[in-house]
DOTORTI-784534 format. One record per residue (C-alpha): residue number from 0; residue in one letter; x, y, z. Coordinates in steps of 0.05 Angstrom, whole numbers, plus 32768, in hexadecimal, padded with zeros to 4 digits. Each point is the difference from the previous one (the first is absolute). Example, Ala and Ser with C-alpha at 12.3 -4.5 7.8 and 13.67 -1.06 7.14 Angstrom:
REM DOTORTI-784534
    nr   rest      X      Y      Z
     0      A   80F6   7FA6   809C
     1      S   801B   8045   7FF3
This chain:
REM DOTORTI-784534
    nr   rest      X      Y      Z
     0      X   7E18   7C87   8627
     1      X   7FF9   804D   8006
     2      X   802D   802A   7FD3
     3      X   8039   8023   801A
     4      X   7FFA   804E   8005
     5      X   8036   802B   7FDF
     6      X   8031   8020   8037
     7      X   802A   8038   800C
     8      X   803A   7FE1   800E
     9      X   8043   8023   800F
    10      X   8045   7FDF   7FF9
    11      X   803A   801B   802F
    12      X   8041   7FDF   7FE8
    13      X   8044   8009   8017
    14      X   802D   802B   7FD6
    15      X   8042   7FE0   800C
    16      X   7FEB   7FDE   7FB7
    17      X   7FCF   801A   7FC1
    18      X   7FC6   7FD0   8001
    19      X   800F   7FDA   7FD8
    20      X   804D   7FFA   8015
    21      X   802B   8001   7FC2
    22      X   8030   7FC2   8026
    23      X   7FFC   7FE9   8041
    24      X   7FC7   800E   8032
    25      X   7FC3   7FD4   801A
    26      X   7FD7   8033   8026
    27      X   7FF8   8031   7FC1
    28      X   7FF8   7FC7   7FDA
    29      X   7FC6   7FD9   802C
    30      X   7FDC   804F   7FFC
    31      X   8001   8008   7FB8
    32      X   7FE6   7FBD   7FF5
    33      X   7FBC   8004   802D
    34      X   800A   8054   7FEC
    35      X   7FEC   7FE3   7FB7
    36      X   7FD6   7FD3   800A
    37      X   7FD3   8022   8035
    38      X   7FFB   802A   7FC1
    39      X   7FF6   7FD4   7FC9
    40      X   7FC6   7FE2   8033
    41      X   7FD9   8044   7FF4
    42      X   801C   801F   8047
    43      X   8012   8049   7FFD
    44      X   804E   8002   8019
    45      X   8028   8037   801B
    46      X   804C   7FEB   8006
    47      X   802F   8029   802F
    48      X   803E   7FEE   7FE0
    49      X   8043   8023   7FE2
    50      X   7FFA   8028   7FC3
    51      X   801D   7FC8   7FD4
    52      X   7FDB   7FCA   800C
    53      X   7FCB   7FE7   7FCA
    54      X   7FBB   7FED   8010
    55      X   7FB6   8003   7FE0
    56      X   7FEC   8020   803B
    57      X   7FF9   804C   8013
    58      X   8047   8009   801D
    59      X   800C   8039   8036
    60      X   8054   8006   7FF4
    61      X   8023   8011   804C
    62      X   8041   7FFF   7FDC
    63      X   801A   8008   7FC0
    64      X   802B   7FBA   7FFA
    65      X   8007   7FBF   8039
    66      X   802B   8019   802B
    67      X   802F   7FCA   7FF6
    68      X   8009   8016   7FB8
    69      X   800D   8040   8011
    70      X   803E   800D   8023
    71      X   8017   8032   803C
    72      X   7FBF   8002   8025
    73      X   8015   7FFA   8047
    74      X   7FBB   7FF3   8029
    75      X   7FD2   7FD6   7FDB
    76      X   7FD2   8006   8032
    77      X   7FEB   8044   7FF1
    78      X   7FD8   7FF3   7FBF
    79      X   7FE0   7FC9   801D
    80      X   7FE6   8031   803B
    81      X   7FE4   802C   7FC9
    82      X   7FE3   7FCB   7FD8
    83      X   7FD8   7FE8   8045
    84      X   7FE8   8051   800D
    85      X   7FEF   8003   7FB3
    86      X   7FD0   7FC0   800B
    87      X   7FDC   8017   8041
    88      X   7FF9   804C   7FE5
    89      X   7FD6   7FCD   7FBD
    90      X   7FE6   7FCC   8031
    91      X   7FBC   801D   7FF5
    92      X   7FFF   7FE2   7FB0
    93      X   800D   7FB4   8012
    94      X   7FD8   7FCF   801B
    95      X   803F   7FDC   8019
    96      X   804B   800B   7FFE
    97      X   802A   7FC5   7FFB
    98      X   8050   8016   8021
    99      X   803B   7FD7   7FEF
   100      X   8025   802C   802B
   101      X   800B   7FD5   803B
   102      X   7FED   801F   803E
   103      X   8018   804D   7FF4
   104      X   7FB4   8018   7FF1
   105      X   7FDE   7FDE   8042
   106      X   8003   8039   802B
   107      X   7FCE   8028   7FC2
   108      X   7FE1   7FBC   7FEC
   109      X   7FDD   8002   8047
   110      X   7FE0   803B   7FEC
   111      X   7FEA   8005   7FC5
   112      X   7FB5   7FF7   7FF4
   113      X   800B   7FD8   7FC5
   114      X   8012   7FB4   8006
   115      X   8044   7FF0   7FF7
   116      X   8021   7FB1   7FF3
   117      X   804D   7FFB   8005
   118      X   802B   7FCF   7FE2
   119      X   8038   7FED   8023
   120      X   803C   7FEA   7FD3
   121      X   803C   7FF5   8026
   122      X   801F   7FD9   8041
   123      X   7FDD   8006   803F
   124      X   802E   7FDF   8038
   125      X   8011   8047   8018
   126      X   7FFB   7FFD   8050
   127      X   7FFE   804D   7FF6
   128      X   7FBC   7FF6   7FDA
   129      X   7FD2   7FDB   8037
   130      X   7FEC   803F   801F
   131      X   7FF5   8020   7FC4
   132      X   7FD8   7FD9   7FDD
   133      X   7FDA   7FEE   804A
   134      X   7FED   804B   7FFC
   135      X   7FE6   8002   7FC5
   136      X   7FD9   7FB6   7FFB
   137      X   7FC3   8028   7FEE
   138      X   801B   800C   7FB6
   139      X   7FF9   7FC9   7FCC
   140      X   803D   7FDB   7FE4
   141      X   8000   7FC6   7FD3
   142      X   8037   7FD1   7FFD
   143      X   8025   7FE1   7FC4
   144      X   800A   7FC2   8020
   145      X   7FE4   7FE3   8046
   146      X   804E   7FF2   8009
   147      X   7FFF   804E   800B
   148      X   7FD5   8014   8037
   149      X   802D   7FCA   8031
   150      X   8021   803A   8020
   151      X   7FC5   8031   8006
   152      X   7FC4   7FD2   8015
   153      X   7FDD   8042   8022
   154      X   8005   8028   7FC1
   155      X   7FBF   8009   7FDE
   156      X   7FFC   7FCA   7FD1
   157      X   7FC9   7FF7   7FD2
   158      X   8011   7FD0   7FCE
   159      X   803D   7FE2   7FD3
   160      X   8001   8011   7FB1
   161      X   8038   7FDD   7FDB
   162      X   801C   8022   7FD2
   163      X   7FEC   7FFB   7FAA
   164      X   801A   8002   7FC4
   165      X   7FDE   8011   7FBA
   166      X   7FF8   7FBB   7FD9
   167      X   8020   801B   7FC8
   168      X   803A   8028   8020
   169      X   8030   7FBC   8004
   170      X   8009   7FD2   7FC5
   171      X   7FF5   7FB0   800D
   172      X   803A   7FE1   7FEB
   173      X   7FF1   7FB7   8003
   174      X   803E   7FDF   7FF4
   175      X   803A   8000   803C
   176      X   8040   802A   7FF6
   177      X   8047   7FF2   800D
   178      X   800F   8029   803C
   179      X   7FE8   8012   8045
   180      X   7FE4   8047   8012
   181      X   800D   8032   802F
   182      X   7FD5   8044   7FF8
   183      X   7FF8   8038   8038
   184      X   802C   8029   8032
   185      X   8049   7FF2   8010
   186      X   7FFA   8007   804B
   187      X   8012   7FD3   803F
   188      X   7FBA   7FE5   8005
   189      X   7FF7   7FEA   7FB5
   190      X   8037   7FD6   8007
   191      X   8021   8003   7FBA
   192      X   803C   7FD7   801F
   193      X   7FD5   7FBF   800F
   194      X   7FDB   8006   7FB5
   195      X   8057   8002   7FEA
   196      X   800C   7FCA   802D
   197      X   7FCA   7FCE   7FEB
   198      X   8004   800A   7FB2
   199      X   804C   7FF4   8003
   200      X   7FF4   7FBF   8036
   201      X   7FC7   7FE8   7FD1
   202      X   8030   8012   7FC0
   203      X   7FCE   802D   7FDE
   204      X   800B   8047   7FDB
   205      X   7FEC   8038   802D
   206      X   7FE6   8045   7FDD
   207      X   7FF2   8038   8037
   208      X   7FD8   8030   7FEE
   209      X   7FFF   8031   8042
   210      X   8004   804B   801A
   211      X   8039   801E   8029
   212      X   7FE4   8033   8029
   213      X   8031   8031   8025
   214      X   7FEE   7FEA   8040
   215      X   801C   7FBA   7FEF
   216      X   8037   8012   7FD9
   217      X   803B   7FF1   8031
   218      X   7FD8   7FB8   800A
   219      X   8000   7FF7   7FB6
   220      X   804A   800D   7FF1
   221      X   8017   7FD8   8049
   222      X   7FD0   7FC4   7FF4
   223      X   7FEB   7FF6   7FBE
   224      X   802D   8019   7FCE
   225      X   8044   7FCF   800D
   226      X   7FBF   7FC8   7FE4
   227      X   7FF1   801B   7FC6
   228      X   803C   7FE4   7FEB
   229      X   7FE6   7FC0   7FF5
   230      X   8003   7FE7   7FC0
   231      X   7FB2   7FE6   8003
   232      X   7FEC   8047   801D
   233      X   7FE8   803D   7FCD
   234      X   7FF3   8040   802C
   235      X   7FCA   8021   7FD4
   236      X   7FEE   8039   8025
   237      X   7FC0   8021   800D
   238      X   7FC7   7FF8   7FC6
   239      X   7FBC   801E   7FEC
   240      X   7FC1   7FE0   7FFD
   241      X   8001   7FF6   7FAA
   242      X   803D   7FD6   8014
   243      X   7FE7   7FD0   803D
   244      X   7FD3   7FDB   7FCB
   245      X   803E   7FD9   7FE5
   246      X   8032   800E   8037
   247      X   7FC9   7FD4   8031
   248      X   7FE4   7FD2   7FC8
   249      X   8040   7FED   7FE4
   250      X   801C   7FE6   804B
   251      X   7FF0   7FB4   800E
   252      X   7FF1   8018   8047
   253      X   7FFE   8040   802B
   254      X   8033   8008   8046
   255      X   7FDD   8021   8030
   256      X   8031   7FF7   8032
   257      X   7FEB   802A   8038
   258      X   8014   800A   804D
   259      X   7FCB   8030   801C
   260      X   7FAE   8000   800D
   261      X   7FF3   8019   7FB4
   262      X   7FB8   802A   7FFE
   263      X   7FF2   7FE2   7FBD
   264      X   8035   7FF5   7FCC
   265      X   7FDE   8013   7FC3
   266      X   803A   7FDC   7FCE
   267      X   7FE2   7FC5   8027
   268      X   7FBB   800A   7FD2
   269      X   802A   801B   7FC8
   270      X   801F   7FC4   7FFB
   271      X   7FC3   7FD5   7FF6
   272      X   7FE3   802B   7FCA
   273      X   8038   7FEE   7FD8
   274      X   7FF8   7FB8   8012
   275      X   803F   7FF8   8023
   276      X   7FFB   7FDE   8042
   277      X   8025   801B   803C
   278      X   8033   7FEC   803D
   279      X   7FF8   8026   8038
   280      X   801F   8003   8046
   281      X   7FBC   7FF5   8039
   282      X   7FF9   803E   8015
   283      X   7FCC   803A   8003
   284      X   7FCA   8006   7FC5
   285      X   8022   7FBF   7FDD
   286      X   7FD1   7FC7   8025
   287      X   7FC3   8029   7FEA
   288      X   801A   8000   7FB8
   289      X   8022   7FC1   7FE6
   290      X   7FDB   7FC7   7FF9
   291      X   803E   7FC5   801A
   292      X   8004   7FCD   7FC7
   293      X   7FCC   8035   7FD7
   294      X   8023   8041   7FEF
   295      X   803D   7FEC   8015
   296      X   8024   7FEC   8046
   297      X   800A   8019   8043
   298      X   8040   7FF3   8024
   299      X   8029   8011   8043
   300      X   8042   7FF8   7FE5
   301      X   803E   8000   7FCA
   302      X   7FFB   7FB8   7FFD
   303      X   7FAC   7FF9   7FF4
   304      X   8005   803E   7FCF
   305      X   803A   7FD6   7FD1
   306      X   7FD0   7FC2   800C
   307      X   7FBF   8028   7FE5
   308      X   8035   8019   7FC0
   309      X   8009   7FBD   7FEF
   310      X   7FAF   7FE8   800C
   311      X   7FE9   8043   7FDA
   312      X   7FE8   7FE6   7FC2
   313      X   7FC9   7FDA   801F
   314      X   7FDF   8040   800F
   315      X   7FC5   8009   7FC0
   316      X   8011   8048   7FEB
   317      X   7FB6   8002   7FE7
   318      X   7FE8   7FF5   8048
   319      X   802F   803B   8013
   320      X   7FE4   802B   7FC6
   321      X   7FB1   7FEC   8017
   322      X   8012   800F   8050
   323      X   8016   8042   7FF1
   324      X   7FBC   800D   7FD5
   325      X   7FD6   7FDC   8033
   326      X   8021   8022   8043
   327      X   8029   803D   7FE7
   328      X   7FD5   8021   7FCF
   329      X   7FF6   8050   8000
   330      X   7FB8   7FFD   7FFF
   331      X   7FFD   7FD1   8030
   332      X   8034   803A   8025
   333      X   7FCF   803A   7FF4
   334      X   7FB4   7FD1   800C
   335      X   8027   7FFD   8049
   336      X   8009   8042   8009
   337      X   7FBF   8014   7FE1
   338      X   7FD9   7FD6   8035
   339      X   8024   8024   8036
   340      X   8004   8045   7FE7
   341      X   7FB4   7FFE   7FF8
   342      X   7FF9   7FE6   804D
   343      X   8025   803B   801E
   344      X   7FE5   8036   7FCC
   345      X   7FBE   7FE3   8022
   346      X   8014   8016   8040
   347      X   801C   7FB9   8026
   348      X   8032   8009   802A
   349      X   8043   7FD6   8001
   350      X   7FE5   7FDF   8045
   351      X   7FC5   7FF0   7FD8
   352      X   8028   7FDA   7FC3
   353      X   803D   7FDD   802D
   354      X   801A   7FC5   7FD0
Protein backbone atom coordinates (compact mmCIF):
# COMPACT_ATOMS: atom_id res chain seq x y z
CA UNK A 1 0.00 0.00 0.00
CA UNK A 2 1.65 3.40 -1.05
CA UNK A 3 2.08 5.94 1.75
CA UNK A 4 0.02 8.86 1.98
CA UNK A 5 1.65 12.27 1.08
CA UNK A 6 1.50 15.16 3.58
CA UNK A 7 -1.19 17.94 2.46
CA UNK A 8 -1.89 21.35 2.72
CA UNK A 9 -5.02 21.23 3.99
CA UNK A 10 -7.18 24.32 4.96
CA UNK A 11 -10.15 24.21 7.39
CA UNK A 12 -13.00 26.88 6.86
CA UNK A 13 -15.38 26.56 9.89
CA UNK A 14 -18.28 28.52 10.76
CA UNK A 15 -17.87 31.12 13.42
CA UNK A 16 -21.26 31.13 14.98
CA UNK A 17 -19.12 28.75 17.67
CA UNK A 18 -15.06 28.54 18.66
CA UNK A 19 -13.95 25.17 17.37
CA UNK A 20 -14.14 23.54 19.75
CA UNK A 21 -17.62 24.93 21.04
CA UNK A 22 -17.45 25.52 24.79
CA UNK A 23 -21.49 23.96 24.95
CA UNK A 24 -23.62 23.21 22.37
CA UNK A 25 -22.66 22.95 18.66
CA UNK A 26 -22.05 19.86 16.21
CA UNK A 27 -20.64 21.54 13.15
CA UNK A 28 -17.60 23.22 15.16
CA UNK A 29 -17.39 20.28 16.92
CA UNK A 30 -17.27 17.56 13.79
CA UNK A 31 -14.30 20.37 12.38
CA UNK A 32 -12.16 20.36 15.31
CA UNK A 33 -12.25 16.73 15.54
CA UNK A 34 -10.99 15.76 11.76
CA UNK A 35 -9.08 19.62 12.24
CA UNK A 36 -6.93 17.48 14.90
CA UNK A 37 -6.57 14.64 13.64
CA UNK A 38 -5.74 15.60 10.00
CA UNK A 39 -2.95 17.00 12.15
CA UNK A 40 -1.92 14.49 14.41
CA UNK A 41 -1.83 12.24 10.96
CA UNK A 42 1.26 14.41 9.87
CA UNK A 43 -1.12 16.82 7.53
CA UNK A 44 -0.23 20.46 7.60
CA UNK A 45 -3.70 22.34 8.71
CA UNK A 46 -4.82 25.80 8.32
CA UNK A 47 -8.15 26.45 10.31
CA UNK A 48 -10.34 29.54 9.41
CA UNK A 49 -12.07 29.82 12.53
CA UNK A 50 -12.94 32.60 15.37
CA UNK A 51 -10.22 33.91 17.44
CA UNK A 52 -11.13 31.73 20.44
CA UNK A 53 -11.26 28.58 19.30
CA UNK A 54 -8.27 26.07 20.24
CA UNK A 55 -6.64 23.86 17.82
CA UNK A 56 -3.00 22.33 17.06
CA UNK A 57 -3.29 23.66 13.87
CA UNK A 58 -2.02 27.10 12.33
CA UNK A 59 -5.24 29.09 13.01
CA UNK A 60 -6.06 32.26 10.76
CA UNK A 61 -8.63 34.16 13.50
CA UNK A 62 -11.69 36.13 11.22
CA UNK A 63 -13.07 37.19 14.53
CA UNK A 64 -12.04 37.72 17.77
CA UNK A 65 -14.81 35.41 19.74
CA UNK A 66 -17.97 32.95 18.05
CA UNK A 67 -20.25 35.22 17.35
CA UNK A 68 -22.73 33.67 19.43
CA UNK A 69 -20.63 34.45 22.46
CA UNK A 70 -20.31 37.69 21.65
CA UNK A 71 -23.27 39.76 21.85
CA UNK A 72 -24.77 42.83 19.66
CA UNK A 73 -23.38 41.78 16.32
CA UNK A 74 -26.28 42.42 14.04
CA UNK A 75 -25.20 40.60 10.53
CA UNK A 76 -23.34 37.56 11.09
CA UNK A 77 -22.96 37.16 7.71
CA UNK A 78 -20.38 39.72 7.27
CA UNK A 79 -17.39 37.95 8.91
CA UNK A 80 -18.15 34.94 7.25
CA UNK A 81 -17.87 36.97 3.74
CA UNK A 82 -14.44 38.11 4.90
CA UNK A 83 -13.31 34.87 6.16
CA UNK A 84 -14.25 33.35 2.37
CA UNK A 85 -12.13 36.60 0.57
CA UNK A 86 -9.32 35.91 3.25
CA UNK A 87 -9.16 32.13 1.96
CA UNK A 88 -9.24 32.80 -1.88
CA UNK A 89 -6.70 35.90 -1.55
CA UNK A 90 -4.33 32.39 0.42
CA UNK A 91 -5.80 29.79 -1.92
CA UNK A 92 -2.46 29.62 -3.56
CA UNK A 93 -0.78 27.76 -0.07
CA UNK A 94 -3.27 24.73 0.11
CA UNK A 95 -3.58 21.84 -1.77
CA UNK A 96 -7.26 21.64 -0.80
CA UNK A 97 -9.71 23.65 1.30
CA UNK A 98 -12.26 21.83 3.10
CA UNK A 99 -15.68 24.67 3.78
CA UNK A 100 -18.15 23.93 6.43
CA UNK A 101 -19.79 26.95 5.35
CA UNK A 102 -22.69 25.55 3.55
CA UNK A 103 -23.14 26.94 0.29
CA UNK A 104 -22.12 30.86 0.86
CA UNK A 105 -18.46 30.24 -0.79
CA UNK A 106 -19.79 28.41 -4.22
CA UNK A 107 -19.91 31.29 -6.31
CA UNK A 108 -15.58 31.74 -5.42
CA UNK A 109 -15.26 27.89 -4.98
CA UNK A 110 -15.95 27.66 -8.87
CA UNK A 111 -13.06 29.57 -9.37
CA UNK A 112 -10.48 29.01 -7.62
CA UNK A 113 -7.62 26.96 -9.12
CA UNK A 114 -7.14 25.06 -6.09
CA UNK A 115 -9.52 22.03 -5.28
CA UNK A 116 -12.04 22.65 -2.91
CA UNK A 117 -14.49 19.66 -0.90
CA UNK A 118 -17.48 21.07 1.04
CA UNK A 119 -19.17 19.56 3.84
CA UNK A 120 -22.59 20.04 4.12
CA UNK A 121 -23.95 20.06 7.75
CA UNK A 122 -27.41 20.98 7.95
CA UNK A 123 -31.14 20.25 6.40
CA UNK A 124 -31.51 20.15 2.81
CA UNK A 125 -35.41 19.92 2.06
CA UNK A 126 -35.26 23.66 0.98
CA UNK A 127 -37.38 23.86 -2.39
CA UNK A 128 -35.48 27.25 -2.61
CA UNK A 129 -32.16 25.18 -2.84
CA UNK A 130 -32.76 22.86 -6.09
CA UNK A 131 -31.65 25.50 -8.42
CA UNK A 132 -28.94 26.37 -6.47
CA UNK A 133 -27.29 23.56 -5.86
CA UNK A 134 -28.33 22.41 -9.83
CA UNK A 135 -26.05 25.41 -10.72
CA UNK A 136 -23.43 24.58 -9.05
CA UNK A 137 -23.34 20.44 -9.39
CA UNK A 138 -19.81 20.87 -10.59
CA UNK A 139 -18.50 21.56 -6.92
CA UNK A 140 -17.86 18.60 -4.57
CA UNK A 141 -20.05 18.00 -1.48
CA UNK A 142 -19.96 15.16 0.79
CA UNK A 143 -22.82 14.14 2.81
CA UNK A 144 -23.08 13.16 6.50
CA UNK A 145 -25.60 10.76 5.93
CA UNK A 146 -27.13 9.25 2.48
CA UNK A 147 -30.47 10.27 4.37
CA UNK A 148 -29.17 13.85 3.34
CA UNK A 149 -28.80 14.19 -0.27
CA UNK A 150 -32.85 12.96 -0.62
CA UNK A 151 -33.79 16.43 -1.44
CA UNK A 152 -30.79 17.49 -3.69
CA UNK A 153 -30.16 14.31 -5.89
CA UNK A 154 -28.52 16.76 -8.72
CA UNK A 155 -26.11 18.30 -6.28
CA UNK A 156 -22.64 17.19 -6.77
CA UNK A 157 -22.28 14.37 -4.56
CA UNK A 158 -19.14 12.58 -4.11
CA UNK A 159 -19.35 10.44 -1.23
CA UNK A 160 -20.90 10.07 2.49
CA UNK A 161 -18.38 10.44 5.65
CA UNK A 162 -20.06 9.80 8.97
CA UNK A 163 -19.14 11.62 11.39
CA UNK A 164 -16.09 10.49 14.41
CA UNK A 165 -15.31 10.76 17.53
CA UNK A 166 -11.76 10.40 19.38
CA UNK A 167 -11.77 6.93 21.24
CA UNK A 168 -10.81 8.44 24.24
CA UNK A 169 -13.02 11.65 24.25
CA UNK A 170 -16.24 9.57 25.88
CA UNK A 171 -15.83 7.35 28.88
CA UNK A 172 -17.41 3.59 28.63
CA UNK A 173 -19.53 3.25 31.33
CA UNK A 174 -20.53 -0.33 31.33
CA UNK A 175 -23.12 -0.61 33.79
CA UNK A 176 -26.91 0.91 32.91
CA UNK A 177 -28.13 4.06 34.79
CA UNK A 178 -31.33 4.98 36.33
CA UNK A 179 -32.74 7.48 33.98
CA UNK A 180 -33.42 8.23 30.36
CA UNK A 181 -31.47 10.93 28.33
CA UNK A 182 -32.27 13.73 26.39
CA UNK A 183 -29.12 15.88 25.02
CA UNK A 184 -29.29 18.60 22.10
CA UNK A 185 -31.45 21.62 20.97
CA UNK A 186 -34.83 22.59 22.44
CA UNK A 187 -36.54 23.23 19.13
CA UNK A 188 -39.90 21.94 17.39
CA UNK A 189 -38.03 19.30 15.44
CA UNK A 190 -36.04 17.70 18.42
CA UNK A 191 -39.09 16.97 19.96
CA UNK A 192 -38.28 17.36 23.72
CA UNK A 193 -42.12 16.90 24.44
CA UNK A 194 -42.30 13.20 23.09
CA UNK A 195 -38.73 12.26 25.08
CA UNK A 196 -41.24 14.00 28.38
CA UNK A 197 -43.99 12.09 27.26
CA UNK A 198 -42.46 8.57 26.99
CA UNK A 199 -40.21 8.66 30.22
CA UNK A 200 -43.31 9.71 32.31
CA UNK A 201 -45.70 6.83 30.24
CA UNK A 202 -42.77 4.31 30.79
CA UNK A 203 -42.38 5.76 34.58
CA UNK A 204 -38.71 6.57 34.26
CA UNK A 205 -36.65 9.76 35.58
CA UNK A 206 -36.04 12.14 32.74
CA UNK A 207 -32.75 14.51 32.96
CA UNK A 208 -32.63 17.10 29.93
CA UNK A 209 -29.71 18.34 29.19
CA UNK A 210 -30.55 20.92 26.10
CA UNK A 211 -29.92 24.52 24.61
CA UNK A 212 -32.54 27.31 24.31
CA UNK A 213 -31.65 29.24 21.43
CA UNK A 214 -33.49 32.70 20.94
CA UNK A 215 -35.04 31.73 17.99
CA UNK A 216 -37.00 29.00 19.96
CA UNK A 217 -37.54 30.75 22.97
CA UNK A 218 -41.36 31.55 22.66
CA UNK A 219 -41.65 27.54 21.70
CA UNK A 220 -39.74 26.73 24.77
CA UNK A 221 -41.73 28.73 27.34
CA UNK A 222 -45.40 27.81 25.27
CA UNK A 223 -44.53 24.04 24.89
CA UNK A 224 -42.12 22.76 27.09
CA UNK A 225 -41.86 24.54 30.22
CA UNK A 226 -45.68 23.82 31.90
CA UNK A 227 -43.67 19.76 31.68
CA UNK A 228 -40.97 20.33 33.41
CA UNK A 229 -43.11 20.19 36.18
CA UNK A 230 -43.13 16.69 36.36
CA UNK A 231 -41.94 15.24 39.26
CA UNK A 232 -39.73 12.51 37.17
CA UNK A 233 -38.38 15.45 34.91
CA UNK A 234 -34.87 17.44 35.86
CA UNK A 235 -34.36 20.35 33.23
CA UNK A 236 -30.48 20.44 33.33
CA UNK A 237 -29.72 22.85 30.90
CA UNK A 238 -27.10 23.13 28.36
CA UNK A 239 -23.58 21.23 29.20
CA UNK A 240 -19.98 21.08 27.93
CA UNK A 241 -18.24 18.34 26.54
CA UNK A 242 -16.08 17.39 30.20
CA UNK A 243 -19.68 16.87 31.33
CA UNK A 244 -21.45 14.55 28.51
CA UNK A 245 -19.09 11.64 29.70
CA UNK A 246 -21.32 10.99 32.80
CA UNK A 247 -24.43 12.99 31.83
CA UNK A 248 -24.67 10.13 28.62
CA UNK A 249 -23.03 7.15 30.51
CA UNK A 250 -24.92 7.46 33.54
CA UNK A 251 -28.59 7.28 31.41
CA UNK A 252 -29.90 3.60 30.96
CA UNK A 253 -30.87 4.77 27.45
CA UNK A 254 -30.71 7.91 25.18
CA UNK A 255 -34.36 9.72 23.67
CA UNK A 256 -33.77 10.77 20.47
CA UNK A 257 -37.14 11.67 19.84
CA UNK A 258 -37.09 13.42 16.67
CA UNK A 259 -39.78 14.77 13.99
CA UNK A 260 -37.69 15.97 11.00
CA UNK A 261 -35.09 14.39 8.22
CA UNK A 262 -31.95 14.82 10.79
CA UNK A 263 -28.47 15.23 8.57
CA UNK A 264 -26.69 13.15 11.16
CA UNK A 265 -27.37 13.50 14.85
CA UNK A 266 -24.07 13.28 16.26
CA UNK A 267 -25.48 12.56 20.16
CA UNK A 268 -26.68 9.52 18.18
CA UNK A 269 -22.68 8.26 18.10
CA UNK A 270 -22.07 10.02 21.37
CA UNK A 271 -24.26 7.93 22.87
CA UNK A 272 -22.66 4.63 21.89
CA UNK A 273 -19.23 5.70 23.01
CA UNK A 274 -20.52 5.79 26.30
CA UNK A 275 -22.14 2.47 25.87
CA UNK A 276 -25.59 3.64 26.24
CA UNK A 277 -27.94 2.34 23.65
CA UNK A 278 -30.41 4.70 22.03
CA UNK A 279 -34.36 5.17 21.06
CA UNK A 280 -34.91 7.09 18.26
CA UNK A 281 -37.87 8.26 16.22
CA UNK A 282 -37.25 6.68 12.08
CA UNK A 283 -36.36 9.47 10.61
CA UNK A 284 -33.39 11.02 8.62
CA UNK A 285 -29.65 9.84 9.48
CA UNK A 286 -31.20 7.43 12.34
CA UNK A 287 -31.69 4.09 9.91
CA UNK A 288 -28.07 4.55 8.85
CA UNK A 289 -26.99 4.67 12.52
CA UNK A 290 -28.73 2.38 14.97
CA UNK A 291 -28.37 -1.01 14.67
CA UNK A 292 -32.48 -2.24 15.76
CA UNK A 293 -32.07 -4.79 18.56
CA UNK A 294 -27.97 -3.70 18.44
CA UNK A 295 -27.46 -0.16 19.62
CA UNK A 296 -30.65 0.32 20.57
CA UNK A 297 -34.34 0.55 18.86
CA UNK A 298 -36.09 2.30 16.20
CA UNK A 299 -39.67 3.21 16.61
CA UNK A 300 -42.68 5.23 14.83
CA UNK A 301 -44.47 6.05 17.85
CA UNK A 302 -45.18 7.02 21.77
CA UNK A 303 -46.41 3.65 22.28
CA UNK A 304 -43.14 1.53 20.52
CA UNK A 305 -40.71 4.13 22.22
CA UNK A 306 -42.34 3.20 26.05
CA UNK A 307 -42.18 -0.52 24.65
CA UNK A 308 -38.29 -0.20 23.68
CA UNK A 309 -37.88 1.60 27.59
CA UNK A 310 -39.07 -1.33 29.03
CA UNK A 311 -36.96 -4.01 26.49
CA UNK A 312 -33.74 -1.68 26.89
CA UNK A 313 -31.63 -3.68 28.99
CA UNK A 314 -31.30 -6.36 26.47
CA UNK A 315 -29.24 -4.04 24.46
CA UNK A 316 -25.14 -5.25 25.41
CA UNK A 317 -23.69 -1.76 26.20
CA UNK A 318 -20.30 -3.34 25.16
CA UNK A 319 -21.62 -3.91 21.62
CA UNK A 320 -22.70 -0.15 21.73
CA UNK A 321 -19.20 0.87 23.01
CA UNK A 322 -17.36 -1.53 20.04
CA UNK A 323 -19.95 -0.03 17.15
CA UNK A 324 -19.04 3.33 17.88
CA UNK A 325 -15.09 2.30 17.66
CA UNK A 326 -15.70 0.10 14.68
CA UNK A 327 -18.10 2.68 12.57
CA UNK A 328 -17.67 6.13 14.29
CA UNK A 329 -14.06 6.45 14.87
CA UNK A 330 -12.11 9.85 14.05
CA UNK A 331 -9.50 8.23 12.10
CA UNK A 332 -11.70 6.35 10.35
CA UNK A 333 -13.46 10.26 9.87
CA UNK A 334 -10.18 11.77 8.61
CA UNK A 335 -8.68 8.17 6.35
CA UNK A 336 -12.26 9.27 4.45
CA UNK A 337 -11.49 12.47 3.83
CA UNK A 338 -7.86 11.86 3.15
CA UNK A 339 -8.76 9.49 0.22
CA UNK A 340 -10.84 12.17 -1.28
CA UNK A 341 -8.95 15.22 -0.62
CA UNK A 342 -5.99 13.54 -2.38
CA UNK A 343 -8.40 12.62 -5.54
CA UNK A 344 -9.42 16.25 -6.17
CA UNK A 345 -5.88 17.81 -5.20
CA UNK A 346 -5.04 15.38 -8.21
CA UNK A 347 -7.13 17.14 -10.43
CA UNK A 348 -10.61 14.73 -10.71
CA UNK A 349 -13.42 16.41 -11.11
CA UNK A 350 -16.71 15.90 -8.99
CA UNK A 351 -18.35 14.24 -12.31
CA UNK A 352 -15.38 12.07 -12.19
CA UNK A 353 -15.89 10.83 -8.34
CA UNK A 354 -20.07 10.77 -8.24
CA UNK A 355 -20.84 8.34 -5.10
Amino acid sequence: MRARRHMRIAQVAPLCERVPPKLYGGTERVVSFLTEELVRQGHDVTLFASGDSKTSARLVAICPRAQRLDGGRRDALAEHILMIEQVARRAGEFDLIHFHVSHMHFPVARRLQTASLTTLHGRLDMPELVALYKEFSDLPIVSISDAQRVALPHAGWIGTIYHGLPPDLLRYQPSPGTYLAFLGRVSPEKRLDRAIRIATAAGWPLRIAAKVDPADADYFEREIRPLLDHPLVEFVGEIGEPDKSDFLGGARALLFPIDWPEPFGLVQIEALACGTPVIAFNGGSVPEIIDPGVTGFIVNSITEAVDAVSAIDDIDRWTCRQTFERRFSVRRMALDHVRIYEMLAAGAAANDLVA
